[in-house]
DOTINU-665371 format. One record per residue: x, y, z of N, C-alpha, C, O in turn. Coordinates in Angstrom, 1 decimal, padded with zeros to 4 digits, always signed. Each point is the difference from the previous one (the first is absolute). Layout:
<pts>
X;Y;Z;X;Y;Z;X;Y;Z;X;Y;Z
...
</pts>
This chain:
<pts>
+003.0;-010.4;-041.3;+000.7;+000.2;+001.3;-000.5;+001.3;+000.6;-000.3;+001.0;-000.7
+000.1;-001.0;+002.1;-000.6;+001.0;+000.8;+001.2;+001.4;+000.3;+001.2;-000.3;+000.0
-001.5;+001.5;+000.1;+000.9;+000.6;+000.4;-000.1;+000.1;+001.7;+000.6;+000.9;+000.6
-001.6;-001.8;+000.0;-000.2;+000.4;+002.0;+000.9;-000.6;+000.5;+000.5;-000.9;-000.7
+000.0;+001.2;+001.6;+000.3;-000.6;+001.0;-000.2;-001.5;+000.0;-001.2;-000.4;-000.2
+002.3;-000.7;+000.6;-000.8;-001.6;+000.1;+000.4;-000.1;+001.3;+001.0;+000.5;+000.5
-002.1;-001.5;+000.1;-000.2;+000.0;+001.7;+001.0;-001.6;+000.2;-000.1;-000.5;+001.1
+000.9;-000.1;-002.0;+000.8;-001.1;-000.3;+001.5;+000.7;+001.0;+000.5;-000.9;+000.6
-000.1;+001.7;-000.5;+000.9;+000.1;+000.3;+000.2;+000.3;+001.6;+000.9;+000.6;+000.5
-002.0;-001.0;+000.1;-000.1;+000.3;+001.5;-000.1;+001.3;+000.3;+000.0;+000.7;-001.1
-000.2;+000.2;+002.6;+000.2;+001.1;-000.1;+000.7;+001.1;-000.2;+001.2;-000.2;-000.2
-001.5;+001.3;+000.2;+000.9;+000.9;-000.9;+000.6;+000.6;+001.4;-000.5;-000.2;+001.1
+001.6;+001.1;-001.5;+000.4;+000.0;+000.9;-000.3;+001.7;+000.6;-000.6;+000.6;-000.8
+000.7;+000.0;+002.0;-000.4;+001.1;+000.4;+000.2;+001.4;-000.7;+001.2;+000.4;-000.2
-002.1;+000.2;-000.1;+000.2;+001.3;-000.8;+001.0;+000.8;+000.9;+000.0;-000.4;+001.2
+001.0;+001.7;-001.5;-000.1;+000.8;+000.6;-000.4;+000.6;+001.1;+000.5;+000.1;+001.1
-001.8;+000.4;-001.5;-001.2;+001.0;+000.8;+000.0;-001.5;+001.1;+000.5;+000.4;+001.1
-000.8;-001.4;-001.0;-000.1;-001.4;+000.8;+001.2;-000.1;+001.2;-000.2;-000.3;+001.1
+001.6;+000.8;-001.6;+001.0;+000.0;+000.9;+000.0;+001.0;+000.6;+000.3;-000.1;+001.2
-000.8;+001.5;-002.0;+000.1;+001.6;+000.9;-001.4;+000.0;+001.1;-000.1;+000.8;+000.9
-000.5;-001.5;-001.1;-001.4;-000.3;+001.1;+000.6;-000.8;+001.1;+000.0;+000.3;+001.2
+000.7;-001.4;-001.8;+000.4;-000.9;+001.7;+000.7;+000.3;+000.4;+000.1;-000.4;+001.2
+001.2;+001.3;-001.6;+001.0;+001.4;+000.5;-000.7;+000.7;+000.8;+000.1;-000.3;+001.2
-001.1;+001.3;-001.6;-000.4;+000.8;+000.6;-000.6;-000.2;+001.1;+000.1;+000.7;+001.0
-001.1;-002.1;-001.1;-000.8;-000.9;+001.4;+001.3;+000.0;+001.0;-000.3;+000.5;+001.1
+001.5;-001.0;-001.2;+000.8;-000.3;+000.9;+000.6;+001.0;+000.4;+000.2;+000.1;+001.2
+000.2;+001.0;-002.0;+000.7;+001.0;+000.3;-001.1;+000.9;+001.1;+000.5;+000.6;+000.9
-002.1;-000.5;-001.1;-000.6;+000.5;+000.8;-000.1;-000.3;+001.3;+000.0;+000.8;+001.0
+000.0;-002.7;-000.9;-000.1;-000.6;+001.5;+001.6;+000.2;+000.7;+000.3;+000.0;+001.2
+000.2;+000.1;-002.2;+001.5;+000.5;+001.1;-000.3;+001.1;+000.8;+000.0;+000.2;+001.2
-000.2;+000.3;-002.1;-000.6;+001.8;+000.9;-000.8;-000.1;+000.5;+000.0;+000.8;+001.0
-000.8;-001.5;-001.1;-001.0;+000.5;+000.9;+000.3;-001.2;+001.6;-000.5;+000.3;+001.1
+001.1;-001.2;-001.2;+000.9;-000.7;+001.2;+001.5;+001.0;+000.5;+000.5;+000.1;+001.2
-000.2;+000.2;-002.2;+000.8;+000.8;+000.8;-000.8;+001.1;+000.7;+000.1;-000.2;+001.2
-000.7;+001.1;-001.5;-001.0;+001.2;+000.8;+000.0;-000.4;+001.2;+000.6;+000.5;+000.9
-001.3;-001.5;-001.0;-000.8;-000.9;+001.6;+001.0;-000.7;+000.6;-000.4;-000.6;+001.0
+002.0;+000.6;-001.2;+000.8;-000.2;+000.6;+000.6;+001.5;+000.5;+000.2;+000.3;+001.1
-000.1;+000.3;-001.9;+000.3;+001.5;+000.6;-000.9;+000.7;+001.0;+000.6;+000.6;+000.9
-001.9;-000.5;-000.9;-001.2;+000.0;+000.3;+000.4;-000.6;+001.7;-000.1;+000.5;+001.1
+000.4;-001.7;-001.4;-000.1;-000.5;+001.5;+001.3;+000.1;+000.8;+000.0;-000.3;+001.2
+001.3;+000.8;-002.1;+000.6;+000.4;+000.5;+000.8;+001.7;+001.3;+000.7;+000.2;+001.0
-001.5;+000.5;-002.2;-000.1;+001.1;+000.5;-001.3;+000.7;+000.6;+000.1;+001.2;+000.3
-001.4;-002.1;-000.1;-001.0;+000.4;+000.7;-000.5;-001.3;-000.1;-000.8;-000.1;-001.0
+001.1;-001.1;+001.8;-000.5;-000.8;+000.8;-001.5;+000.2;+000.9;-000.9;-000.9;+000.1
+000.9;+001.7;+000.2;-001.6;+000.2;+000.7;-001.0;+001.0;-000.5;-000.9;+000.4;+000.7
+001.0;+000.1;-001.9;-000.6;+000.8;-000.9;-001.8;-000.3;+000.4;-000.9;+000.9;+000.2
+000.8;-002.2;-000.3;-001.6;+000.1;+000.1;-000.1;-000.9;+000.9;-001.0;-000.8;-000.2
+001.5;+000.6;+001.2;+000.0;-000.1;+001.4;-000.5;+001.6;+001.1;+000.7;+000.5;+000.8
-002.0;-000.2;-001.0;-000.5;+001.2;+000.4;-000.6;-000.1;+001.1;-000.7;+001.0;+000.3
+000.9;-002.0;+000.7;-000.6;+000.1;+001.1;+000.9;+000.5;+000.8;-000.4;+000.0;+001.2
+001.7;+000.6;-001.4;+000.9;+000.9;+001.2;+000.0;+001.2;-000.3;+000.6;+000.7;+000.9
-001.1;+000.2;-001.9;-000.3;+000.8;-000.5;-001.3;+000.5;+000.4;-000.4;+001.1;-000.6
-000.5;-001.7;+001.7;-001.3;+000.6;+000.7;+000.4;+001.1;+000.3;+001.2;+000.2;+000.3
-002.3;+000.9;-000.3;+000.5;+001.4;+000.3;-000.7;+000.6;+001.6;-001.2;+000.0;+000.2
+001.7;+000.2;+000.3;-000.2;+000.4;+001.4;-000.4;+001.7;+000.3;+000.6;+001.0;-000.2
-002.0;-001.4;+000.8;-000.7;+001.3;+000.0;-000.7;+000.6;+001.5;-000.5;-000.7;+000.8
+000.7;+001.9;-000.8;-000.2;+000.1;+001.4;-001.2;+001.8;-000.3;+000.0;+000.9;-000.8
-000.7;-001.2;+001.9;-001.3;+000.2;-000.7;-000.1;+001.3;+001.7;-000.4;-000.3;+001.2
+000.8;+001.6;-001.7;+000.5;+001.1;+001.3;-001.6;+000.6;-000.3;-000.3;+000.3;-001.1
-000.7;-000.1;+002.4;-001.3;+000.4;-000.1;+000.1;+001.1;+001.1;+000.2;-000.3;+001.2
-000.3;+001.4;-001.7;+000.1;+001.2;+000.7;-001.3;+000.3;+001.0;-000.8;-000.8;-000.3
+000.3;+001.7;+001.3;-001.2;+000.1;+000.7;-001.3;+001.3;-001.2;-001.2;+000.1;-000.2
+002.3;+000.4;-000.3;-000.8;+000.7;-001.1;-000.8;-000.9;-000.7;-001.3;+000.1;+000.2
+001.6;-000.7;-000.9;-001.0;-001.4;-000.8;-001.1;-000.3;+000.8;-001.1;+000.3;-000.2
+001.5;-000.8;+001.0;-001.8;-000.4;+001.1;-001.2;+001.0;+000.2;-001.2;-000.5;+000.2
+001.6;+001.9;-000.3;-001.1;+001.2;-000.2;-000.7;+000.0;-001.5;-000.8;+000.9;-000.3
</pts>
């Protein structure tokens, strides 16, 4: 008689370390969906940069021309 493991009994069921990985995957995408709900809550146009052009005015004195 073997002392391994027998593959007869279908599969085994999830380690630990197996449950704290697919916890952690979910618990990450929450956050990171919540952020980007916050994100678009309190700065909606963040990278919307085209109103943000900067306006420049270009004063040429008669001194410069000598």
């Amino acid at each position: 008689m073997s002392t391994l493991p027998s593959n007869e009994g279908g599969k085994q069921p999830p380690s630990v370390y197996t449950v704290m990985l697919i916890l952690s995957m979910v618990f990450l995408l929450i956050a990171v969906i919540s952020m980007w709900i916050e994100l678009n809550r309190w700065a909606p146009d963040y990278f919307r940069t085209r109103q943000a052009q900067p306006q420049v005015q270009l004063l040429v004195t008669p001194e410069q021309f000598a």
